[in-house]
N, C-alpha and C positions, 0 to 999 in steps of 0.2 A: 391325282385323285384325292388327295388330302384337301384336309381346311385353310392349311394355308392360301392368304389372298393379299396382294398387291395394295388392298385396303387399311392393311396394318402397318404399313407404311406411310400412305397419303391420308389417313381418315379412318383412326379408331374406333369412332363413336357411329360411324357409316357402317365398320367391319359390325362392332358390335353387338347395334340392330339387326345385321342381315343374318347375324349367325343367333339370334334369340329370335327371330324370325321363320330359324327352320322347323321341319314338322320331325317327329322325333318315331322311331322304329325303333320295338323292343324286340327281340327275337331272343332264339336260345337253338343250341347245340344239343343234339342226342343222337343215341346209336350205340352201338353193339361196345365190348370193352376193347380199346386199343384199334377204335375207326379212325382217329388219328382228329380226334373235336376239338383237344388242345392245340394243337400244330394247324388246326385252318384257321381257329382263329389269332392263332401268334403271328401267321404268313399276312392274313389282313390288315392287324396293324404294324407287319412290318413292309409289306408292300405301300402302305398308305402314307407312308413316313412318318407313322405318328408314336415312336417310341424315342423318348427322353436320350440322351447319350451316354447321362449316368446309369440308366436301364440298361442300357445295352451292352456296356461294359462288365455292369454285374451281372449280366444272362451270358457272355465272353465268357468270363471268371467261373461262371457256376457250370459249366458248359462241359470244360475238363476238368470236372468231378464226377457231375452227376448224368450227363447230357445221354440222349440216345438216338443219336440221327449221327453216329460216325465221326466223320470229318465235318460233316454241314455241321449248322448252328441246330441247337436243338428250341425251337420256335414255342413249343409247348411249355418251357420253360416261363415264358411271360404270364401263363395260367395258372399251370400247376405251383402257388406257391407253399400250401403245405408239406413239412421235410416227406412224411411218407409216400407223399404223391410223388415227391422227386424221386425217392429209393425207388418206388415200384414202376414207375413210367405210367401210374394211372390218376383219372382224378377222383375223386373221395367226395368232395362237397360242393356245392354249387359255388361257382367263381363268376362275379359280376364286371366287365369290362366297357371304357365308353370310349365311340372314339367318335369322331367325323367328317365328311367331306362335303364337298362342295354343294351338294345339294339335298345331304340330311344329315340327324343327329342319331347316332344309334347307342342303345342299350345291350349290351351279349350277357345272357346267362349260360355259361359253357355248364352242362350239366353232364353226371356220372353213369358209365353204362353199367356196372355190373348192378345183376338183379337186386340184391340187397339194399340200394340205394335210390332205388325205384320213388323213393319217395320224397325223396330230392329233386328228382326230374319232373314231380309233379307241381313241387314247391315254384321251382324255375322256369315251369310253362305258366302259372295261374294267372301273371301280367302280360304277357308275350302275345303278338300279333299274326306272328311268320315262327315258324319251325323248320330249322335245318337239320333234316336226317340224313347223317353220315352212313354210308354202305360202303363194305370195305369191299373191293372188287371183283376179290381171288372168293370171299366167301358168300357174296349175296346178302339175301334179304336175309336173317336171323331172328331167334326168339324176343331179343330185344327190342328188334326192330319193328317187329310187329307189338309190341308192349308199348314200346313210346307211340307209335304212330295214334293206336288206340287211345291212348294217353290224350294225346293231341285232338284227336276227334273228338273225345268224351268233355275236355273243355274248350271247346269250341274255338280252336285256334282256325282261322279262316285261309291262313297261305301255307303251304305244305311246299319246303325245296328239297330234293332229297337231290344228296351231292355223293356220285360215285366213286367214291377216293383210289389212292393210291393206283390208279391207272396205270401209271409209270413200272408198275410191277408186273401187269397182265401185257406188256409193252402197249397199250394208250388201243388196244383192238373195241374198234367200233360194236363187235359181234356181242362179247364182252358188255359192251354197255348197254345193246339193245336187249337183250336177254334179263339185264337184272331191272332195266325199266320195264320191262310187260310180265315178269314176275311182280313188281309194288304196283303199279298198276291195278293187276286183280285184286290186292291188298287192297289201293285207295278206292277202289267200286266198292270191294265189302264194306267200307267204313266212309261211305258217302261223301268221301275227300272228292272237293271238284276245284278248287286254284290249283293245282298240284306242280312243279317246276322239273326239269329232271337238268344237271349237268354233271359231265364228266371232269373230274379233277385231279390232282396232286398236289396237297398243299406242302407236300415236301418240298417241291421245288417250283409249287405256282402257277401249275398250270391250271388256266382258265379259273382262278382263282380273283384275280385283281386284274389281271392282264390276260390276252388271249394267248393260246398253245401254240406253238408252231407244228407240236408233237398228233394234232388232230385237224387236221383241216376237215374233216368231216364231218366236225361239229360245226354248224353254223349259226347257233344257237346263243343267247347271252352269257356273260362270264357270273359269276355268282355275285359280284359287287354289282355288276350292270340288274341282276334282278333283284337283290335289296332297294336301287334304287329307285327302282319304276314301280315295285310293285304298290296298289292303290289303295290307302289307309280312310279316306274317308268312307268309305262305304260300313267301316265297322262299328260308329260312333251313332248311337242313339240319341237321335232328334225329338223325338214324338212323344216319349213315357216319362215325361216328369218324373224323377227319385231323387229326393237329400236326403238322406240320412243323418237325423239331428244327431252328432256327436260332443255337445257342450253346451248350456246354457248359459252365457253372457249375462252377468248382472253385475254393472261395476257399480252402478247407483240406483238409486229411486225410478228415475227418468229415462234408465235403457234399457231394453229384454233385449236381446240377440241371439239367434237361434245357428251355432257354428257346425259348419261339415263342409265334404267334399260334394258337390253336385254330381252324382254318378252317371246320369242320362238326364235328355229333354235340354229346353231352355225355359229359363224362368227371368223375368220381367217385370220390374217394379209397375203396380197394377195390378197384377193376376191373380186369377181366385185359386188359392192354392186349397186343400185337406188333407189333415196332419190322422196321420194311422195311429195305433187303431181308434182311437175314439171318435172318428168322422166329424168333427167337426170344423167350418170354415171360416176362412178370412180371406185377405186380400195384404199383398207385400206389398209393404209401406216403403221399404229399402233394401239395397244391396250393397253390402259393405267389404272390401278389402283394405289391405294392407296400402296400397298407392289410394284408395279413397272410393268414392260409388260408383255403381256401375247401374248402367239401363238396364242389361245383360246378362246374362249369365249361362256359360256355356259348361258342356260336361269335362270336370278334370279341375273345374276352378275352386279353390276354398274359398268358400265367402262367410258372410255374417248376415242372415236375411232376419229384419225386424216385420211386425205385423200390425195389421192396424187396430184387430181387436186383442182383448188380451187374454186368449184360449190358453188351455192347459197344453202345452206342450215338453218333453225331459227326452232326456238323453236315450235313444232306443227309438223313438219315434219314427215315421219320416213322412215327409211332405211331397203330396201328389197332385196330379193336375185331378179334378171331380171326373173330369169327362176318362179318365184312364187310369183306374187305382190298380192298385198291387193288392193281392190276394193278403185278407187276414184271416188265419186261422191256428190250429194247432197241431193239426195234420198233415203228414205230404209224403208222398214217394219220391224217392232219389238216387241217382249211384254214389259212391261210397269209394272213395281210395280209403284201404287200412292203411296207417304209418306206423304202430306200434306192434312190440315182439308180444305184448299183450294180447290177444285174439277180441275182438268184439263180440260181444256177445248180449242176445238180446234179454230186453229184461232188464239189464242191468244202468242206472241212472249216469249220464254223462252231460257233462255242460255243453250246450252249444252254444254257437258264436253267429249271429244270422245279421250283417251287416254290423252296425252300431247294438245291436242288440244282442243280450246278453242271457242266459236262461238256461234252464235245465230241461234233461225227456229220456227218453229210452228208444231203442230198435224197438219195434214191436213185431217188425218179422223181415226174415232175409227172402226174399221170391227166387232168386236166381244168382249165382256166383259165375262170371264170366271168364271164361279159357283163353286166353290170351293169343294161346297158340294156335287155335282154329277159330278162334269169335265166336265160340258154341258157347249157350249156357248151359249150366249144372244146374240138378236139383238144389236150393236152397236148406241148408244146414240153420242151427240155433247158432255158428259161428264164422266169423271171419279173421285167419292169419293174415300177417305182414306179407302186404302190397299186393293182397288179392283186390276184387274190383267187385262188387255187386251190386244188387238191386235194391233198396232196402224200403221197410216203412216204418217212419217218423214220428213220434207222440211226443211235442211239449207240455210244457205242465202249466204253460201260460200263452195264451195268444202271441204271433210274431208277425212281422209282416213279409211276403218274398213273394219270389217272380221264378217264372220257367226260365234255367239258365241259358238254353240255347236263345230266349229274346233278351233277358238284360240278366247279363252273366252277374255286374256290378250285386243285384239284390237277390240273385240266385242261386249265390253261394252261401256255402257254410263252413266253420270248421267246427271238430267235434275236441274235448278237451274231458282228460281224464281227472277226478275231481278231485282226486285225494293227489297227486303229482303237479298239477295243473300242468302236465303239458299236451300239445299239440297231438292228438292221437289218429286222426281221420280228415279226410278233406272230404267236404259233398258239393253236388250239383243237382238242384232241385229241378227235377221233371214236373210235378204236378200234385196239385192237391189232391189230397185220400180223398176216395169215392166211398170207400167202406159205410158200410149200414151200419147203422148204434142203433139197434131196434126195427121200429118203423123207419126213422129219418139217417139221411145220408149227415158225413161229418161235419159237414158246414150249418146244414140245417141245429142239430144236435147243439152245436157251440153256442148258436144266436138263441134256442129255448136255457141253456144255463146260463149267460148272460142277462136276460132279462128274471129269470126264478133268484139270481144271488141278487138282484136289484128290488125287487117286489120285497126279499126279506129281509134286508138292509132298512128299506120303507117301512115297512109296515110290523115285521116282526123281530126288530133288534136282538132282543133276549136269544132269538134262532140262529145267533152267526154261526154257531160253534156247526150247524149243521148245512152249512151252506156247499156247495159242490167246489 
């Protein structure tokens, strides 16, 4: 099941097209503490043959010291590489793994169960396609498990595998396995999970892991490798909504403007009438530029360099859309809310957000609902939200942004929120939808487009009145 290929022998430059060739799966690990996330994925890359022999020697070595699988090799060992993760047999911080075979390239973010670290698991889904939730066999679905799951739903990871570990301990009983699947079941209905995967495993010793069980002939179902491999990534990549998010402006001379970022959705096509947010105004792409040279092209996930033919205002924050499909500009919007900080959120209070390439300041202006993890119920909404709660929140920046409903382009639909006096990371969002709220007579959008046009009438016409502009 590994990468290895006969091509690296007869034909390196053949191996390594085919292998830059493959399409690539970002997944991540979660679940309850001590579901055994470190040890499925040390079994996969050691079932796949893809660990080093000087690795192996040192996870030997480290093995009768620290090891916790007895006599076996303790396979967690290949993840967990901070000392206290070794001391405790738990993991602490997101650990990122790559490996591949024959027919794709994968990403693992093995992420941490206990609740405390909840915001790590959020960190290590926000890229990820597929979710493997570990359920440990003897205890079921848990608090955790339904927190990640949520987790998962709320950023819209589209494959859900939930793998029933340690089997080998309930001795491998089918009964066992069909009870904790129609237990997450009810789970993934409540939480509108529809790819959903169920397999029974033991990555202590590999069943139905890489290789099929002997221990279950009952299951006749794919091994966890066989559904990493099959499961279908294109369907996840937006075609249709044009977004770059200009993050650089290009001027090495006189004679070049180049407008640099990552293409987050759509394709864009030298020709095309692109509209650069928020100032609406348009042009047509003159060029596409990379690093190996120009492209016709340009598909989501590429960095490019796109030049224009007129020479409009465009900076860093911006971003460029198709006319016939723009992203919402405003300053308003409703969204959920992971807290990450031991700080509480609280509204009212001014925090930096981070809205693609865009960079700016706002406040809560109200929390609607705080969600229960444990039953999916909401709570009356409080003036605050603690570490790693989840809510509903609404949004006031202090200056236009541009974004999009994350559930259709996650890319310009997120946020992060950043505390201002620290600068660090405090909140993750996912923006639902523009504020409807009334400012008077007129709703929020209408509201923004009368103070846009009054700060331009007084700019025109009555200079001396900036001081009282909105």
């Amino acid at each position: 099941m590994s990468h290895q290929s006969d091509l690296i022998a007869t034909d390196i430059e053949a191996y390594l097209n085919q292998h830059e060739n493959k399409d690539m799966l970002r997944f991540l690990t979660c679940g309850n503490v001590d579901d055994g996330k470190s040890t499925l994925i040390g079994r996969l890359l050691f079932d796949t043959n893809l660990i080093y022999e000087d690795t192996l020697a040192a996870i030997h070595k480290d093995n009768e010291r620290v090891g916790n699988a007895g006599e076996a090799l303790d396979l967690a060992l290949l993840v967990d590489g901070l000392q206290s993760e070794r001391e405790q047999g738990i993991t602490i911080d997101v650990a990122y793994r790559y490996f591949s075979t024959e027919k794709r390239k994968f990403i693992i973010a093995d992420c941490p169960g206990h609740e405390q670290y909840t915001r790590n698991m959020a960190t290590g889904a926000s890229t990820c396609d597929l979710a493997i939730i570990l359920i440990d066999a003897r205890r079921g679905v848990q608090t955790q498990t339904r927190r990640h799951s949520f987790i998962a739903s709320l950023l819209g990871i589209k494959h859900i595998v939930v793998a029933i570990n340690k089997m080998d301990l309930k001795e491998y009983s089918r009964d066992v396995f069909d009870n904790i699947r129609f237990e997450y079941q009810q789970l993934a209905d409540k939480l509108d999970l529809h790819n959903v995967h169920f397999a029974p495993v033991s990555a202590l010793n590999g069943d139905n892991v890489v290789n099929r069980s002997e221990h279950m002939p009952w299951y006749e179902g794919p091994t966890l490798m066989e559904i990493l491999e099959s499961v279908e990534l294109v369907e996840n990549e937006n075609l249709t909504d044009l977004r770059f998010p200009v993050q650089y402006v290009n001027r090495p001379n006189l004679d070049f403007r180049g407008f640099c970022g990552t293409l987050a959705s759509g394709v864009l096509r030298q020709g095309d009438t692109v509209m650069t947010l928020p100032s609406g105004k348009t042009s047509k792409v003159k060029s596409i530029i990379t690093y190996e040279g120009e492209l016709q092209e340009a598909f989501p996930g590429e960095a490019i360099t796109v030049t224009l033919e007129d020479e409009i205002d465009v900076s860093r924050g911006d971003t460029l859309v198709n006319p016939a499909t723009p992203a919402v500009v405003g300053k308003a919007f409703s969204a959920h809310v992971v807290w990450m900080s031991e700080k509480p959120l609280i509204t009212g209070k001014e925090y930096g957000f981070k809205l693609g390439t865009k960079a700016t300041t706002g406040y809560f202006t109200n929390i609607g609902h705080e969600i229960d993890v444990n039953t999916l119920d909401t709570m009356p909404g409080k003036t605050t939200l603690n570490l790693n709660s989840i809510g509903q929140v609404e949004v006031e920046l202090t200056e236009n942004a541009i974004f999009d409903n994350y559930n259709e382009l996650p890319h310009t639909g997120a946020f992060a929120v950043i505390d201002r006096l620290s600068n660090v990371t405090v909140g993750a969002g996912m923006v639902k939808a523009q504020s409807k709220k009334k400012t008077g007579n007129f709703t929020q959008k209408e509201y923004t487009q009368i103070e846009i046009e009054l700060n331009a009438f007084i700019t025109k016409n009555y200079p001396e009145w900036e001081c009282i502009k909105i």
